[in-house]
C-alpha positions as CSV (number, residue, x, y, z in Angstrom):
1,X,-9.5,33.9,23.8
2,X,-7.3,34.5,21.1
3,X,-7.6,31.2,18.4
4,X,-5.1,30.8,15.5
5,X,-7.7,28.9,13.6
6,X,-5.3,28.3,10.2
7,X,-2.4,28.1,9.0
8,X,-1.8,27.6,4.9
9,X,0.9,28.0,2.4
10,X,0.4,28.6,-1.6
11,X,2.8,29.3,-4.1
12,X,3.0,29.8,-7.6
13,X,5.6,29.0,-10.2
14,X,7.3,31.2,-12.5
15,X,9.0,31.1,-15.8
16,X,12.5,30.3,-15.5
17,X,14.8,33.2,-17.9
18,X,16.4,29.9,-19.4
19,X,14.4,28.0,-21.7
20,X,11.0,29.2,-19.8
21,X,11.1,25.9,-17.7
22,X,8.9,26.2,-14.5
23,X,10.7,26.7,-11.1
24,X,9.8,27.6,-7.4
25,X,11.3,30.9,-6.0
26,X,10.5,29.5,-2.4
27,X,7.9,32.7,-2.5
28,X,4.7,31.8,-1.0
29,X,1.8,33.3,0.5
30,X,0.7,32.1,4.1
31,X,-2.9,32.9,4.8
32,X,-3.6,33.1,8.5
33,X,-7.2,32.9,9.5
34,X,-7.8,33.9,13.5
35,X,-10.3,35.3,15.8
36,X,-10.2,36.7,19.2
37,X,-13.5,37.1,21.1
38,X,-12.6,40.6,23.5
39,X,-10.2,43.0,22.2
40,X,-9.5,41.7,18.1
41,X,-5.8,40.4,16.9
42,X,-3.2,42.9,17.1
43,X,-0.4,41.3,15.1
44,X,0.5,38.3,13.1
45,X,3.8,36.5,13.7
46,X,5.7,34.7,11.5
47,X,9.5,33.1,11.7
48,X,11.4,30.2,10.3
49,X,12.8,29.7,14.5
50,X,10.2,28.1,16.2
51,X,11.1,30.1,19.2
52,X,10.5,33.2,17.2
53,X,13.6,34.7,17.5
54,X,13.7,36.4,15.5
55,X,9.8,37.3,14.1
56,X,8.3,39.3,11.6
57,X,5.2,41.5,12.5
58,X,2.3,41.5,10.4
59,X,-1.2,44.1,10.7
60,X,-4.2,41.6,10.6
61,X,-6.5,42.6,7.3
62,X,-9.3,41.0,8.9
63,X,-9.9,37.5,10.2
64,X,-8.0,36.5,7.2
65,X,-4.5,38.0,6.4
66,X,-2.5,37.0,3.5
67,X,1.2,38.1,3.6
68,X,3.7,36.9,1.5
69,X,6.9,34.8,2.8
70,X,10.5,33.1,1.6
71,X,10.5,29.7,2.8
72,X,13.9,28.4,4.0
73,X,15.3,25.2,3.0
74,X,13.7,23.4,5.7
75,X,10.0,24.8,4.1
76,X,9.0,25.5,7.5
77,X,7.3,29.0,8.9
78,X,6.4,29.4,12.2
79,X,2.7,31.3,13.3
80,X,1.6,33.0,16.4
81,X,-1.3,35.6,16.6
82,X,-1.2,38.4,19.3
83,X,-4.8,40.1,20.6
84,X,-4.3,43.4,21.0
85,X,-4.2,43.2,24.9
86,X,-0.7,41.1,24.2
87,X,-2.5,37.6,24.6
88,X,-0.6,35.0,22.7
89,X,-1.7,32.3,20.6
90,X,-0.4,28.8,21.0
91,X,2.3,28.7,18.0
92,X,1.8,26.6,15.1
93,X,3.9,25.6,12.3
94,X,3.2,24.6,9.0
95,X,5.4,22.6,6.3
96,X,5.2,23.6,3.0
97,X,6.5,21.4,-0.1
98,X,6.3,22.0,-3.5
99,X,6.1,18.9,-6.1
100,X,5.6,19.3,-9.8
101,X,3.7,16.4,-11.8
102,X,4.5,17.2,-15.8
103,X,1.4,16.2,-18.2
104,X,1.3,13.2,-20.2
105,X,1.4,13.8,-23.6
106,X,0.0,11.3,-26.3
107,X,0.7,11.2,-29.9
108,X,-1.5,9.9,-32.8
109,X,0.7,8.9,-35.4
């Protein structure tokens, strides 16, 4: 049986050319963690259609692949795992947001 057992985003920010403020590129990484008991994954999917029309195919790198992604507006990506006898996953989706919480600073005077 072929599981897609995770789904995660992560993203890091980087220093803007103006003023070195912080900023998201909408880069992130989605880690995929699956398993299939009989013949092993084949392929990762990934697309921002839920109907994966179009996809993107990715070579598993073990039971965890990382591969790196451009989130669309919406922050949505689509995932599906293929074994390599062509068994499907059930698709999942995952919603990625990015929210930025600036420091407090105090100042003894």
């Amino acid at each position: 049986m072929t599981r897609l057992q995770e789904a995660v985003l992560s993203s890091e920010y980087s220093p803007s050319p103006v003023g070195g403020a912080l900023r998201w590129s909408g880069q992130v990484t989605v880690r995929v963690v699956a398993s299939d008991d009989n013949s092993g994954i084949g392929e990762v999917h990934l697309s921002h259609n839920p109907g994966f029309e179009p996809f993107s195919g990715y070579p598993p790198t073990g039971d965890t692949t990382e591969i790196p992604w451009t989130l669309p507006e919406s922050g949505e990506v689509h995932v599906r795992v293929i074994d390599r006898a062509g068994n499907r996953s059930e698709a999942s989706s995952v919603k990625g947001s990015i929210s930025v919480y600036l420091p407090l600073v105090l100042r003894n005077q």
